[in-house]
N, C-alpha and C positions, 0 to 999 in steps of 0.2 A: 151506472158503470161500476165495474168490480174495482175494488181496490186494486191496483198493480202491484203490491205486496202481499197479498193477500193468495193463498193457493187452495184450490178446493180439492183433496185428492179425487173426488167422486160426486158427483152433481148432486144435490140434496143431501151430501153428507157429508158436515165438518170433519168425522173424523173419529174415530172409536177407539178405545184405549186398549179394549182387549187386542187390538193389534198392534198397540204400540209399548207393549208395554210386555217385558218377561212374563210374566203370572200369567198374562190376556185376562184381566179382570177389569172392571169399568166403565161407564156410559160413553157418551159423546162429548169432544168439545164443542164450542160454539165459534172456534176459529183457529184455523192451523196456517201457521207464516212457518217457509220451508226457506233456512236461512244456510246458503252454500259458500259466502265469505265472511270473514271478520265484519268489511261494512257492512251488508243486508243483517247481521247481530244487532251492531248497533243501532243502524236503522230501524229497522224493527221493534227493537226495545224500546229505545224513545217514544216510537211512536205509542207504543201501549202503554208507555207511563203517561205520556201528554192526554192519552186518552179519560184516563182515571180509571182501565176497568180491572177485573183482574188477570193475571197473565203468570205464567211459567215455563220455561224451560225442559225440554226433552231432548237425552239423545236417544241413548241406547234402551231408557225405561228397563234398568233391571235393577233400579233399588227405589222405586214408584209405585205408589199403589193408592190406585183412584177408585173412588166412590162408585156404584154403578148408575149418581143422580149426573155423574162427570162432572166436567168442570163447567161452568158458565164464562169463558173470559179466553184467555186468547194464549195459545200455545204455540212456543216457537222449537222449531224442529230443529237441533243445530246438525246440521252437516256439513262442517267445514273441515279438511282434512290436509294435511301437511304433516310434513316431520323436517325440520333445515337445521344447519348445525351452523352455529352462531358462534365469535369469540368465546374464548373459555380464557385464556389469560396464562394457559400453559399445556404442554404439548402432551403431558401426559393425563389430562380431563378433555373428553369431548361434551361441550355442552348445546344440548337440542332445545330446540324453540317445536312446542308441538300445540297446531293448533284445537280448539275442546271439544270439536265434536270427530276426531280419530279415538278411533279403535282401541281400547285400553292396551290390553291383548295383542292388536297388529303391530303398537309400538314396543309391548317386550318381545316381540319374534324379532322384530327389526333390529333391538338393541344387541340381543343372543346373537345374531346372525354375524354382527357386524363386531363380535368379539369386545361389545361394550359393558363393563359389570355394574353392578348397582339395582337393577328392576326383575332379576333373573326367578326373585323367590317372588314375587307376585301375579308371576302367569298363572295364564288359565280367568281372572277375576274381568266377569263381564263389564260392562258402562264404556262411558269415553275419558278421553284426558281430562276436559273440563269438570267431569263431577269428580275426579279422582280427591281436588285439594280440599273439595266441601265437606269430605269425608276423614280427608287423610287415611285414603286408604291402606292397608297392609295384612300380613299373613305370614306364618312358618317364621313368625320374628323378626319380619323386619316392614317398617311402614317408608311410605312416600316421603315423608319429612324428612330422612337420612340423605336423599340427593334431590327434594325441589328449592328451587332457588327463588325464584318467583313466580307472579304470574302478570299477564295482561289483563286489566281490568277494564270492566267500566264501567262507574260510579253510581248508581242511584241516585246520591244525594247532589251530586253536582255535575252531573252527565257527563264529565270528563273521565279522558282513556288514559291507564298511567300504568307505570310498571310498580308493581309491590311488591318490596323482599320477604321470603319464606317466615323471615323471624316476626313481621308483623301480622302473620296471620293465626297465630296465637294455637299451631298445630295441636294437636292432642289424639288418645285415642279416639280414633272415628268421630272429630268434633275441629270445629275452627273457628275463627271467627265469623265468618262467610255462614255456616250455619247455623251460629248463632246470634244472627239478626243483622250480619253487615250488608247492608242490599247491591246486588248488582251481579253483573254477568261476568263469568271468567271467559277471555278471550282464546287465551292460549297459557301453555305450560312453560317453563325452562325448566329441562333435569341436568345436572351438570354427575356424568358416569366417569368413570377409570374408563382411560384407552386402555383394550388388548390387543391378541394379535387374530383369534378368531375362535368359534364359538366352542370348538374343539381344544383350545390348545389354553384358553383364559382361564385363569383361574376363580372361580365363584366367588361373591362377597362370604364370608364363615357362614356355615349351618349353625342356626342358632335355635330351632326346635327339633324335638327330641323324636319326634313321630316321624319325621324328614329325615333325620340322622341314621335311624332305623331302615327307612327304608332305601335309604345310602348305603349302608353298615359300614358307617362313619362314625367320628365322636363330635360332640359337639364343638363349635369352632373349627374346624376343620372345614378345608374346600375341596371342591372337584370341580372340572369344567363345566361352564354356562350350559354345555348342550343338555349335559346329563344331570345337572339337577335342575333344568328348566323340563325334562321329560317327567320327572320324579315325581316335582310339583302338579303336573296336569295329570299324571295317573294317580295320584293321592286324591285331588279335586274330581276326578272321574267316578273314584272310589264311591264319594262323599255326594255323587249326583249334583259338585259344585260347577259342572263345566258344563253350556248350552248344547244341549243335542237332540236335534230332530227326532222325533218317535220315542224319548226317553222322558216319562212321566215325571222323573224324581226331579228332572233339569227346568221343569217349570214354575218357577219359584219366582222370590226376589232377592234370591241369596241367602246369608246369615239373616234372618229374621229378627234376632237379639241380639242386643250387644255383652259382650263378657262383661258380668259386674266389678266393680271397683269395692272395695269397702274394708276397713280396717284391718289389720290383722289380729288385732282383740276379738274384732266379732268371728273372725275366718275360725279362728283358735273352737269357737261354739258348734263350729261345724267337724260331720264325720272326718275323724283323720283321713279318709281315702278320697277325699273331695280334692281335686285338683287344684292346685293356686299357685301365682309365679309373683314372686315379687316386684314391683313396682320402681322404676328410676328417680330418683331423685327429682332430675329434672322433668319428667314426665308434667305433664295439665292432663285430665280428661273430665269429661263430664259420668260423674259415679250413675248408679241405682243407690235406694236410699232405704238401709236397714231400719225396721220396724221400731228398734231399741232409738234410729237416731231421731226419729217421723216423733217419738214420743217426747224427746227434749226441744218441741220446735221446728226442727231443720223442714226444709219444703220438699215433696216429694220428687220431683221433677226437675233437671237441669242443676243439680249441685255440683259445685266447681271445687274441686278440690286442686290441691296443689301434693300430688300425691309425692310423699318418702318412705323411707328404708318402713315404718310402719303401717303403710296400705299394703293390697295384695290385689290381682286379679284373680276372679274364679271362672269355673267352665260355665257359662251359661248351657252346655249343651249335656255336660253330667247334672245339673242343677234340674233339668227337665226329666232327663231320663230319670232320675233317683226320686223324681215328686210324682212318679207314677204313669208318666206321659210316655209310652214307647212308641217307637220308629212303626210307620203307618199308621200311627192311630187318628181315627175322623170321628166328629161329635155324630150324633145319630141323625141321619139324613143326608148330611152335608158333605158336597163333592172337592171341599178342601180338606186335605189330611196332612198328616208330618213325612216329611218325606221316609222311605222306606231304606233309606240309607245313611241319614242324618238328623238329629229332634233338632238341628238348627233352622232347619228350613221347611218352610209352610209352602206347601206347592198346590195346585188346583190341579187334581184329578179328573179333569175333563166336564166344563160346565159350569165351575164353579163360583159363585158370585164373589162382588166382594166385602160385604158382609159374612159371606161365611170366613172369609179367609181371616176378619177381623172377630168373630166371631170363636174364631177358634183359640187366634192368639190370645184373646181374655183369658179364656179358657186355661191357657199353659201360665199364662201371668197367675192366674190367681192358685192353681196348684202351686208355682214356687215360693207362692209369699204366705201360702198357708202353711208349707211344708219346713221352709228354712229361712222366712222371714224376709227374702231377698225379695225387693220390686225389679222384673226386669223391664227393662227400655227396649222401643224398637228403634232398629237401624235403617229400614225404609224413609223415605219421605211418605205421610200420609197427607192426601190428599182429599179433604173433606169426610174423614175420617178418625175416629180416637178410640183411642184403649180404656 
């Protein structure tokens, strides 16, 4: 008798990644549990930890990227969707409780719509609420951490369900504690936004990137209403082949492919003056890339936590590409992955394309930049039985 948790989309077949997944690259799993409330999550989840075997989490699969041997272990589908507004503690913050497997995306149309400010400069950016905090997602300058409050957990370590505030997840550029080894499933979100009065008439949280400002002809810090630079945003990401769209090559990705390096502003100073960099917040955590100068005093390549100030900097990972010789469409010889045609941030499959080549190629642009400017880049994907 089948498991009652257990769903087959298709009779003799667990279930394929190139369809679950932005890129379509990947083999089979060996088991898909299709989970449509918070309970069947946690149900589910227990079950595969009581099991011993291995398991993971999918919503939207567009910052995943599985192996084409797939996974061997049990994949849980979240589709669980909601948006409810819950006490905020004052009339002028509405704060949403959004469960993890809704629509990144449907919840800032929702929020723009409803003249809510706060999430308006991160439209357009595929996945669900749940993977937003794993990443602390953000863009055009401003990340998730500026209005998440908490989230709904549940625990790995002691199978219990608990609310954990924002400051204990240890947010950072594209980094938290959640992935950095803290186990267990997010439930749901809390964003606590500024009430307005509607999508037309609120005023936007400030323009804080200068490419957005431009295409405002704004200055920076300066707002305009939620609708219009929520339109700004998706036509900049259009631009960039960052927005999913049917019959458009460049949108079959898994997003930024890289993460913007971190690294001192001694070593930045080494670099061409026309190298982009932004400096770093005080209070800022993120997890760096690790210059060649640092690899040689010791430090470890991978996962170094800095506590970045006034002398770190961020740099373009996507000028860092282009200027180490990698240009926009370019494919290793054979290989049906290339750089997108629109952006060197994004590694897309050009119709075909395994996933090995798509890993294949990323070494590829790794090791041009660390040739060229000493910089290791990180990827921002989950790799899934896969390494650089």
């Amino acid at each position: 008798m089948t498991d009652p948790i257990t769903i087959i989309p298709e009779p003799g077949r667990p279930g394929i990644f190139r369809e679950l997944t932005t890129l379509h690259v990947g083999g089979e799993a060996a088991d898909i549990w299709v989970a449509l409330t918070s309970d069947d999550v946690v149900r589910m989840s227990t079950s595969a930890w009581e099991s011993g075997t291995d398991w993971m989490l999918l919503a939207g699969g567009s910052n995943t990227v599985v192996a084409d041997e797939g996974f061997d272990g049990s994949v849980i589908l979240m589709r669980t969707t909601g948006i409810n507004e819950v006490e905020s503690g004052s009339p002028d913050v509405v704060r949403l409780r959004v469960q993890a497997g809704h629509s990144w995306d449907a919840l800032v149309k929702h929020t723009v719509q409803r003249g809510y400010v706060g999430l308006e400069a991160l439209s357009g950016i595929p996945g669900s609420a749940g993977a937003a905090p794993v990443q602390n997602i953000g863009a055009y300058g401003h990340e998730l951490s500026e209005v998440l409050r908490s989230i709904t957990f549940l625990d790995y370590e002691t199978g219990a369900v608990s609310v954990v505030p924002a400051e204990e997840l240890e947010l950072g550029y594209r980094t938290s504690a959640i992935k950095q080894g803290r186990l267990g499933v997010v439930l749901s979100i809390d964003v606590e936004l500024t009430r307005g009065k509607s999508a037309a008439l609120s005023p936007s949280a400030p323009v804080l990137y200068g490419q957005l400002a431009d295409s405002l002809g704004v200055s920076l810090g300066d707002r305009v209403s939620l609708a219009e630079l929520r339109r700004s945003v998706l036509s900049l990401r259009q631009d960039k082949g960052m927005v999913l769209e049917e019959g458009n090559a460049d949108s079959v990705s898994a997003g930024s492919f890289f993460t913007n390096p971190i690294v001192s502003e001694a070593f930045a100073r080494e670099l061409p003056s026309e190298a982009p960099r932004w400096p770093m917040q005080a209070e800022e955590e993120a997890v760096a890339v690790t210059p060649l100068a640092d690899i040689a005093q010791g430090l470890p390549i991978r996962q170094v936590q800095l506590n970045p100030g006034p002398r770190h900097v961020k740099l373009s990972a996507a000028w860092l590409i282009e200027n180490a010789g990698v240009s926009r469409g370019y494919s290793l010889p054979g290989s049906l992955a290339g750089i997108s045609t629109k952006h060197t941030l994004a590694i897309t499959n050009r119709g075909g394309a395994t996933a090995e080549q798509v890993v294949q190629l990323a070494r590829f642009v790794q090791q041009r930049v660390q040739a060229e400017f000493g910089v290791i880049l990180q990827p921002e994907p989950h790799l899934i039985g896969l390494e650089l």
